[in-house]
N, C-alpha and C positions, 0 to 999 in steps of 0.2 A: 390214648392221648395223655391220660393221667400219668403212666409210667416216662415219658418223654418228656413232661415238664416238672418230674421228679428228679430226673436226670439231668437235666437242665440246670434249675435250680442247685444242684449239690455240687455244677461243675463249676458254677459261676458264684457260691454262695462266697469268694472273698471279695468280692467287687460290687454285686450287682444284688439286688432283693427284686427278686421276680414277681411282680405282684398276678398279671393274667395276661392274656392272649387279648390282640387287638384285631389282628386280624390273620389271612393265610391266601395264598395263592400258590399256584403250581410248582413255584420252588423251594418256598422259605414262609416261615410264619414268625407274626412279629410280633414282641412282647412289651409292654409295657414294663419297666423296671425302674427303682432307683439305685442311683449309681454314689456307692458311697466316697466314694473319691472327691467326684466332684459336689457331693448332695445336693442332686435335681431328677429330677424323673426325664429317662430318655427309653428311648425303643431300641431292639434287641432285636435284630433280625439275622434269626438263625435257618439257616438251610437244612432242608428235608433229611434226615438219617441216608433216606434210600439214594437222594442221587450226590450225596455227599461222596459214596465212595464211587461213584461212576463218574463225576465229572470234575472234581479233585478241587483244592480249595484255591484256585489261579482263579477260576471262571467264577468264583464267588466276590472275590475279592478287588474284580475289576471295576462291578458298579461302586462298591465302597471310596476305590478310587476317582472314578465320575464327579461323586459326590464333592468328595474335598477339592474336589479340579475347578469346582464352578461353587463362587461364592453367591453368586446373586439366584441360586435355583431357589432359597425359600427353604433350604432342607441344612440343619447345622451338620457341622464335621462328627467325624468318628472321635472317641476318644480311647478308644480300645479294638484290640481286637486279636484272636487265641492265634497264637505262633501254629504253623504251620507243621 
């Protein structure tokens, strides 16, 4: 897991400073980060290495859409997100 948030960290290091893991479930685990852009701490939720190449990055990027579709869910927008 250490090597995964090394990689992490060094793919994201011109945007985001990874601070730790918040949490994880079945597909994606989410990181706690500040995002120097905007400087604020936002989460990072990145999907699994293993089912990244199995179910390709459409099915990830669907709930991301969810999100911005519905302002009153309590959950802020994306401000990023890595090109396809």
């Amino acid at each position: 897991m250490a090597d995964l948030l090394n990689r992490l960290r060094a793919a994201l290091t011109d945007r985001y400073a990874i601070e730790r893991e918040l949490g994880s479930g079945g597909m994606a685990a989410v990181y706690l980060a500040e995002d120097s852009k905007h400087e604020r701490q936002v989460a990072v939720k990145v999907l699994r290495p293993e089912l990244a190449a199995a179910l390709g990055p459409e099915r990830f990027h669907g709930g991301s859409r969810l999100i911005d579709g519905n302002p009153t869910n309590g959950l802020g927008g994306k401000f990023g997100r890595p090109r396809s």
